[in-house]
VONU-541701 format. One record per residue: residue in one letter; x, y, z of N, C-alpha, C in turn. Coordinates in steps of 0.2 Angstrom, whole numbers. Layout:
<nodes>
<'A', <X, Y, Z>, <X, Y, Z>, <X, Y, Z>>
...
</nodes>
This chain:
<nodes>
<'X', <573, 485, 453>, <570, 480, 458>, <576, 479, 463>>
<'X', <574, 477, 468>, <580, 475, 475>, <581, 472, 475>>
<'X', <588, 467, 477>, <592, 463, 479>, <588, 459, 483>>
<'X', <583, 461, 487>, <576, 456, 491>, <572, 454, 489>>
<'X', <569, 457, 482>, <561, 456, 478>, <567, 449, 474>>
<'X', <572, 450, 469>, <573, 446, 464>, <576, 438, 469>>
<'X', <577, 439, 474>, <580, 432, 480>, <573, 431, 480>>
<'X', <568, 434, 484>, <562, 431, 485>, <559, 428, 479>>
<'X', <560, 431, 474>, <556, 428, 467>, <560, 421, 464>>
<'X', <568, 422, 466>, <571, 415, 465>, <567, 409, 469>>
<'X', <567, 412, 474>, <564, 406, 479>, <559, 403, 478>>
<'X', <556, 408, 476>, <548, 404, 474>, <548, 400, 467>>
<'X', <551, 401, 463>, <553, 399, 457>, <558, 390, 458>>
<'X', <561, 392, 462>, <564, 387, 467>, <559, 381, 467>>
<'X', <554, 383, 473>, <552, 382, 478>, <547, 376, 473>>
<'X', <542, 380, 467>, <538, 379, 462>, <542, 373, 460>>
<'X', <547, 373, 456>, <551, 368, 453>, <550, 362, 457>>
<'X', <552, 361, 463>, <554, 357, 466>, <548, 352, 471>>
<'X', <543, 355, 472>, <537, 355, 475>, <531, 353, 469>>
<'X', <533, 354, 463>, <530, 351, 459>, <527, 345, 459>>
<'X', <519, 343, 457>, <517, 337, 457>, <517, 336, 449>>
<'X', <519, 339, 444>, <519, 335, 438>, <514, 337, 433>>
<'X', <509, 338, 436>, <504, 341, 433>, <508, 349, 430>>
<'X', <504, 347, 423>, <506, 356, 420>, <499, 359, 417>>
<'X', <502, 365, 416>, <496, 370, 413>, <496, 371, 406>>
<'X', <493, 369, 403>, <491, 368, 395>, <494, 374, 392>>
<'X', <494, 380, 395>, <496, 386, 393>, <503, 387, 391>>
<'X', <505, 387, 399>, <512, 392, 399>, <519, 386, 400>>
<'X', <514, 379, 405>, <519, 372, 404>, <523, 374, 413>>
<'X', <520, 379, 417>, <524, 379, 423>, <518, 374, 428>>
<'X', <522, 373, 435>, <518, 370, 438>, <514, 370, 442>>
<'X', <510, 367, 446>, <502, 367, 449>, <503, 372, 454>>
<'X', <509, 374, 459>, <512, 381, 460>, <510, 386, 459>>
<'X', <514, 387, 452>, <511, 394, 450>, <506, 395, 448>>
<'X', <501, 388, 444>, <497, 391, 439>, <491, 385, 445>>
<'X', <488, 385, 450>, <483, 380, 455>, <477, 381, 451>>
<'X', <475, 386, 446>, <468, 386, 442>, <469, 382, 435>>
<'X', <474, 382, 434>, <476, 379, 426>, <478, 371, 425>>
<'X', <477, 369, 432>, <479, 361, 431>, <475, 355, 428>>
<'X', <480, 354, 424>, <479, 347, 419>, <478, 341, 422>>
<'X', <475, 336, 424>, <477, 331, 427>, <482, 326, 423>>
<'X', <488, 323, 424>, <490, 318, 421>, <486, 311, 419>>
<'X', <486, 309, 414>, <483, 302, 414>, <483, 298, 418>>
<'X', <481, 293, 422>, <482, 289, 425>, <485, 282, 422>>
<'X', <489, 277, 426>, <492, 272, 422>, <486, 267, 421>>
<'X', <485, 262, 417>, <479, 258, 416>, <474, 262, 413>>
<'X', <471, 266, 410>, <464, 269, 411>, <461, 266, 405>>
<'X', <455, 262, 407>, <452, 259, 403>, <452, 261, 394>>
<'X', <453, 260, 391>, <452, 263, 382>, <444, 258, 382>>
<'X', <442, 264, 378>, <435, 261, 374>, <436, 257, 370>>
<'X', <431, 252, 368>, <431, 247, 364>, <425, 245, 360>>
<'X', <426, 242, 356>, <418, 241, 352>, <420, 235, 352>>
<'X', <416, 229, 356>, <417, 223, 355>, <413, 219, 348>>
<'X', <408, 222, 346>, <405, 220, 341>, <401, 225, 337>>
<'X', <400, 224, 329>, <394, 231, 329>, <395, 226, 319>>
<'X', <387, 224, 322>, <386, 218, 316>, <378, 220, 313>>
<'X', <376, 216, 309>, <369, 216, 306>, <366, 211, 302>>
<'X', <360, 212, 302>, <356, 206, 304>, <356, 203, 295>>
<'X', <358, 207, 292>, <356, 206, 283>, <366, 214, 280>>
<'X', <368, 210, 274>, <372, 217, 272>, <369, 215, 265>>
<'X', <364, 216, 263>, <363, 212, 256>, <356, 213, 254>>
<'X', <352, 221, 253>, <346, 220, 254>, <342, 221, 247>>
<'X', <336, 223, 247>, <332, 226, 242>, <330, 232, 244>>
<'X', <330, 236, 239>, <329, 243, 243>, <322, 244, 248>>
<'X', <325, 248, 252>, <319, 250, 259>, <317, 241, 264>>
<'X', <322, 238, 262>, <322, 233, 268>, <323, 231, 275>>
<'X', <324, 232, 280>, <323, 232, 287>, <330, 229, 288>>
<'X', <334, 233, 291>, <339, 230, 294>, <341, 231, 300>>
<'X', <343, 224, 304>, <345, 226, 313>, <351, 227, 314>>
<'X', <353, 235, 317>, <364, 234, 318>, <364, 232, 325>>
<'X', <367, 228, 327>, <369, 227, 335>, <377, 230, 333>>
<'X', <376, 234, 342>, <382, 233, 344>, <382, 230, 351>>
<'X', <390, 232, 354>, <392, 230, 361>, <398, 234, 362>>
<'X', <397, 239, 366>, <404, 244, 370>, <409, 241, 374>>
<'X', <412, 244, 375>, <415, 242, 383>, <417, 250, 385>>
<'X', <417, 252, 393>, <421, 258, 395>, <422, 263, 391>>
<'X', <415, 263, 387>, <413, 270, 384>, <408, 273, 386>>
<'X', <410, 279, 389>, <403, 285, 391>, <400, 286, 387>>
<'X', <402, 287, 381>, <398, 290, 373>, <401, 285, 365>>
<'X', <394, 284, 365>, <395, 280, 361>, <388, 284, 353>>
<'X', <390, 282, 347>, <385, 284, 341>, <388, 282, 337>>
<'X', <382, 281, 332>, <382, 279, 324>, <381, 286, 318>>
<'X', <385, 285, 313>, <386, 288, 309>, <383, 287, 303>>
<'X', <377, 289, 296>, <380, 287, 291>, <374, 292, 286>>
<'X', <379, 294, 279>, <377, 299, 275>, <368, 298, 275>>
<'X', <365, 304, 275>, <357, 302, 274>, <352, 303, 283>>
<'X', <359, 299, 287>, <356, 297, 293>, <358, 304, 299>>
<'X', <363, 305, 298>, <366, 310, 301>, <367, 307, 308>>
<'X', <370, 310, 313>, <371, 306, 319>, <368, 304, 324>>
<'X', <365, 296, 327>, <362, 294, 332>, <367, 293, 339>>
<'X', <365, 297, 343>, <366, 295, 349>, <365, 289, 353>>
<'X', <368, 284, 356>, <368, 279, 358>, <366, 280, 366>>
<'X', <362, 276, 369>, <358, 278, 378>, <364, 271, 379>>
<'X', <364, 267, 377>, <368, 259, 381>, <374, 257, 379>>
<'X', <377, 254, 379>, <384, 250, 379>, <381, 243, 375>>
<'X', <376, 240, 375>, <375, 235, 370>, <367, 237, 370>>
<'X', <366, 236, 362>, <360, 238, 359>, <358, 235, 353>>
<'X', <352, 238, 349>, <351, 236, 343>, <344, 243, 340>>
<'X', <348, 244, 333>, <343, 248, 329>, <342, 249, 324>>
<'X', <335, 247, 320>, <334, 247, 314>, <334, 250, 310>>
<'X', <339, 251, 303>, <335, 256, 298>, <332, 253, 294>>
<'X', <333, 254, 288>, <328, 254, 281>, <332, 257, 275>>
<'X', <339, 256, 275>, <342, 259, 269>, <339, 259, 261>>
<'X', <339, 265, 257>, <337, 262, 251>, <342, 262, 245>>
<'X', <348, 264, 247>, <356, 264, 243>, <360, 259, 249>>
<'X', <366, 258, 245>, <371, 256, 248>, <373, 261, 254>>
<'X', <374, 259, 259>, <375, 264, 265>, <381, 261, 269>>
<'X', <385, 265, 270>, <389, 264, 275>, <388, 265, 283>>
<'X', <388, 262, 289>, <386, 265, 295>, <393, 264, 300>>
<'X', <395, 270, 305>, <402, 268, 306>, <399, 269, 316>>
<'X', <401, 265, 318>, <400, 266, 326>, <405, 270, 330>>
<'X', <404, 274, 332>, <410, 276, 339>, <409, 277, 343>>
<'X', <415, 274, 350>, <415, 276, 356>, <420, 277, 358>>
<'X', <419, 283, 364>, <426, 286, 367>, <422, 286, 376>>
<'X', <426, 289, 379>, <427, 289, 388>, <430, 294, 389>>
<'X', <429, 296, 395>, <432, 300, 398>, <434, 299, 405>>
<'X', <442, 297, 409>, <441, 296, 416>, <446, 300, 418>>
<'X', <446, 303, 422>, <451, 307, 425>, <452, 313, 423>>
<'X', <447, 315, 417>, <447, 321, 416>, <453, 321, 410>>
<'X', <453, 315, 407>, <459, 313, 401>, <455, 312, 397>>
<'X', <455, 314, 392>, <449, 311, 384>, <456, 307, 383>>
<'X', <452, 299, 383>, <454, 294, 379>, <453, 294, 371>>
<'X', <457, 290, 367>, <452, 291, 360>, <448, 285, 359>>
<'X', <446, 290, 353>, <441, 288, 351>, <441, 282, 345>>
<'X', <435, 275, 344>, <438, 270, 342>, <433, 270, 338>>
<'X', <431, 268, 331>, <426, 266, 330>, <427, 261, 324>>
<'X', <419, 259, 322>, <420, 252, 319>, <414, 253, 311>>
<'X', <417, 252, 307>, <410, 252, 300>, <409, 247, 297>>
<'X', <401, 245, 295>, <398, 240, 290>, <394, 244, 285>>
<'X', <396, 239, 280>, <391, 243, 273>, <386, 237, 273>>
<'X', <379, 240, 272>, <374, 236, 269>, <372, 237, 261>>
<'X', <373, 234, 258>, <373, 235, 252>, <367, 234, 249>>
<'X', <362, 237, 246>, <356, 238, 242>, <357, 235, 236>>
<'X', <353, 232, 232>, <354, 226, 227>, <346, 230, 224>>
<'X', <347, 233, 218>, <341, 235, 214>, <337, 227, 212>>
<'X', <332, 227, 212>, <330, 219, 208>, <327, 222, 201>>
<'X', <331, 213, 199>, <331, 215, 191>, <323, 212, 189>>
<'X', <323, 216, 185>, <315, 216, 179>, <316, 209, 174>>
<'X', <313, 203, 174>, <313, 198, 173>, <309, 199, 166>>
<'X', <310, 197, 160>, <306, 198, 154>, <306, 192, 151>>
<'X', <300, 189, 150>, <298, 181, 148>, <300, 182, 141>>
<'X', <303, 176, 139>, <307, 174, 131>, <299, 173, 127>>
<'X', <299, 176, 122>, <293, 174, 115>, <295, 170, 115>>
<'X', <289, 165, 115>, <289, 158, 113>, <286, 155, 105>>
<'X', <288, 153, 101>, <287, 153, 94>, <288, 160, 88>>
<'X', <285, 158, 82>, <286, 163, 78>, <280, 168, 80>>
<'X', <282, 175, 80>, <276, 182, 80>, <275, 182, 71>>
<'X', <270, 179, 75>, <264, 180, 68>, <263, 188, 65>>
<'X', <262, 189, 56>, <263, 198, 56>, <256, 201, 56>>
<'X', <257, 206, 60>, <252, 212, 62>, <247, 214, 57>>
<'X', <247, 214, 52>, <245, 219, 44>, <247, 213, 40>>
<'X', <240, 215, 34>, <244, 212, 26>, <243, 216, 22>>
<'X', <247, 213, 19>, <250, 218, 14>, <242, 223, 9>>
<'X', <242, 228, 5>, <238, 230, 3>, <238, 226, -5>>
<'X', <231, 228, -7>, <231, 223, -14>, <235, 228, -19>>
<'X', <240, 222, -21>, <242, 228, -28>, <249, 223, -27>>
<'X', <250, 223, -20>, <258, 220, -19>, <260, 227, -16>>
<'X', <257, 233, -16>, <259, 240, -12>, <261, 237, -4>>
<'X', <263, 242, -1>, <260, 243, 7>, <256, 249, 10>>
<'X', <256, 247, 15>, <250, 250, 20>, <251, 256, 22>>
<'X', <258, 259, 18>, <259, 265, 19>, <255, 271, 17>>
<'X', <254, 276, 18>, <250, 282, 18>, <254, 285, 10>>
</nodes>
């Protein structure tokens, strides 16, 4: 290589460094310069985090297959869902809602929300209740007095046995 190609490549390398806006490329970590398809946005300072202000239920204490309401409330969440074994995952349409199930076990349901601003994935936050299933118990009424005997005896003073 010439004395002219490796001055002009310094320069540019130069030029890159120092012109640089900060932004780098996930890849190779040079700047918006060299790599203007591979740019990362930096985060911004402030950027809202997601929040789950509340994610409550109308009952945690039930009989099996009884209706229960979950409310929640987001904030500055693009995407928000519910999680729990059996149910698999609900997508959420709103930032404050309410939805019923019907658990017939103890179930856990766990909410999450995330955002995205600037092209920064924020993380992810989420929040869980357990509704607990209560089997009901089989109540058996107490005999009252002596149980009078079913058979007597055979004649002889024998039994009724074969």
């Amino acid at each position: 290589m010439s004395g002219r190609k490796i001055a002009i490549i310094c320069c540019l390398l130069i030029f890159a460094i120092f012109f640089s806006s900060g932004s780098e490329s996930p890849q190779c970590g040079c700047g918006p310069f060299l790599c203007p398809f591979l740019r990362v946005p930096k985060p911004t300072q402030g950027a809202a985090e997601p929040k789950i202000l509340y994610f409550t239920a109308n009952k945690y204490d039930i009989k099996p297959g009884d209706p229960v309401a979950l409310q929640w409330s987001t904030a500055n969440a693009d995407h928000a869902y519910i999680e729990a074994p059996g149910m698999g995952t609900t997508v959420l349409d709103m930032e404050l809602g309410e939805m019923g199930v019907n658990p017939t076990v103890t179930t856990t349901y766990t909410l999450f929300a995330k955002s995205y601003e600037s092209g920064v994935r924020n993380p992810v936050v989420s929040k869980s209740l357990t509704i607990r299933v209560v089997q009901p118990q089989i109540k058996i009424p107490p005999v009252q007095g002596p149980v009078p005997p079913t058979g007597t005896p055979a004649s002889g003073g024998g039994t009724n046995c074969p």
